[in-house]
Structures are given as structure tokens and as C-alpha cells.
C-alpha positions in Angstrom: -25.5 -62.0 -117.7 -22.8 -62.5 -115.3 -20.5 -60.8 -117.2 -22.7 -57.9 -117.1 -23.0 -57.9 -113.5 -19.4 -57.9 -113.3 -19.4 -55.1 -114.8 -21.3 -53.3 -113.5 -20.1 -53.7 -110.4 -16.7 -53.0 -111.6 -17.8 -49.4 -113.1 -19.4 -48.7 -109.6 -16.4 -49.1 -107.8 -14.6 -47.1 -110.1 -17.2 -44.1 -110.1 -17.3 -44.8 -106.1 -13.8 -44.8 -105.5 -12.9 -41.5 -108.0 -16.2 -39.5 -105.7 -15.1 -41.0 -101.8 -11.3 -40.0 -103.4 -12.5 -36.7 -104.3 -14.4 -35.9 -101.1 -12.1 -37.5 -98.9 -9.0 -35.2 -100.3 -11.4 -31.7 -100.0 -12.2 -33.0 -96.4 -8.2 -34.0 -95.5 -7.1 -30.4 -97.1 -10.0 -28.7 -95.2 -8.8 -30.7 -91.8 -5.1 -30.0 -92.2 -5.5 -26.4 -93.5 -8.2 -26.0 -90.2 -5.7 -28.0 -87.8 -2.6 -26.0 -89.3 -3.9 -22.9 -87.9 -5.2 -23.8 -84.5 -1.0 -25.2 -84.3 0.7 -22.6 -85.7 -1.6 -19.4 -85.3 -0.9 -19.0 -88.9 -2.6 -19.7 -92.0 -1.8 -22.6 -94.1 0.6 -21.9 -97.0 -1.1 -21.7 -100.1 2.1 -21.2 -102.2 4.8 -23.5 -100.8 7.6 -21.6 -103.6 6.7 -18.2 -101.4 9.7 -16.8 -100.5 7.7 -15.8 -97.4 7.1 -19.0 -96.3 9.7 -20.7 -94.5 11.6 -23.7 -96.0 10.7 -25.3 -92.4 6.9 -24.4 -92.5 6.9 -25.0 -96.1 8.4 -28.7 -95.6 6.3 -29.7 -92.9 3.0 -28.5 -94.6 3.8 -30.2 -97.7 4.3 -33.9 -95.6 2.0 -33.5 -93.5 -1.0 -32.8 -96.1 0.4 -35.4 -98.5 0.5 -38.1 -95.5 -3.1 -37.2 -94.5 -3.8 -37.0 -98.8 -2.6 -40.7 -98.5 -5.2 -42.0 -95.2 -7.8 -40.3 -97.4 -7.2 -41.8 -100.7 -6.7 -45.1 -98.9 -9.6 -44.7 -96.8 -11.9 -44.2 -99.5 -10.5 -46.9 -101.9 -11.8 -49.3 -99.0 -15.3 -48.0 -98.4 -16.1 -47.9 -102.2 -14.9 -51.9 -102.0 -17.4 -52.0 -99.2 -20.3 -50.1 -100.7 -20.4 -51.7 -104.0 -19.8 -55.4 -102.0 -22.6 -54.5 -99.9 -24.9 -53.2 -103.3 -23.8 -56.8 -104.8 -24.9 -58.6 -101.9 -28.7 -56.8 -101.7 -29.1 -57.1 -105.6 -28.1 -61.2 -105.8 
């Protein structure tokens, strides 16, 4: 029985960690692209190989939504741990 607890709680995490990732990222790309604009008075880049986009712009885009895609990802990693601890601890 304890190995299907375990489990259980193993599979949650997983399925809670893949969803927070998922909405985390949508949120971080919605932030950056929202806080890119309101900086630069431009849109964000949508096509970083654009030949119309500088290699400057393109660059800086490109780190700065991958270093927010990182915060997110690590962000929800640790409150799917937290969830599913806390759904443990209420069903023991």
C-alpha cells in the first residue's frame, strides 16, 4: 500500500510540475513580450533569424526570455514539490 502511495504521489508531482511548467512559461513569455514593449516601444521579436531585427535586439530578447524561462521552470518545479507534500500530508 505504501508503494502505491508513493506512487501516486510521484505521478502527481510529475503531472503538477509538467502543468505549473507549462503555465509558468505562457505567463514568463506573456511578461517579457508585455515588459519588452513598455522598454523598447517596440514589439517583441517573434523571429529572432529576421534580418530586420537587430543582432543587438535579437540577442538581448533571446537571454532575457530564456533567463526569465529558467525562474519560471524553477519556480514551478518547487510549488508542485509543495502541492503534492502538502496533498500527502492532508491524506496520511
Amino acid at each position: 500500500m505504501a508503494d502505491t502511495n508513493e506512487t501516486e504521489q510521484t505521478l502527481a508531482l510529475k503531472v503538477g510540475t509538467v502543468a505549473l511548467t507549462f503555465a509558468a512559461g505562457w505567463a514568463a513569455q506573456k511578461l517579457v513580450t508585455f515588459i519588452w514593449a513598455k522598454v523598447t516601444g517596440h514589439d517583441a521579436p517573434k523571429d529572432l533569424d529576421d534580418e530586420e531585427v537587430g543582432i543587438v535586439s535579437a540577442v538581448t530578447f533571446a537571454a532575457v526570455a530564456a533567463g526569465v524561462g529558467v525562474l519560471a521552470r524553477r519556480f514551478a518545479g518547487k510549488e508542485a514539490k509543495r502541492f503534492v507534500s502538502r496533498l500527502a500530508s492532508r491524506a496520511s
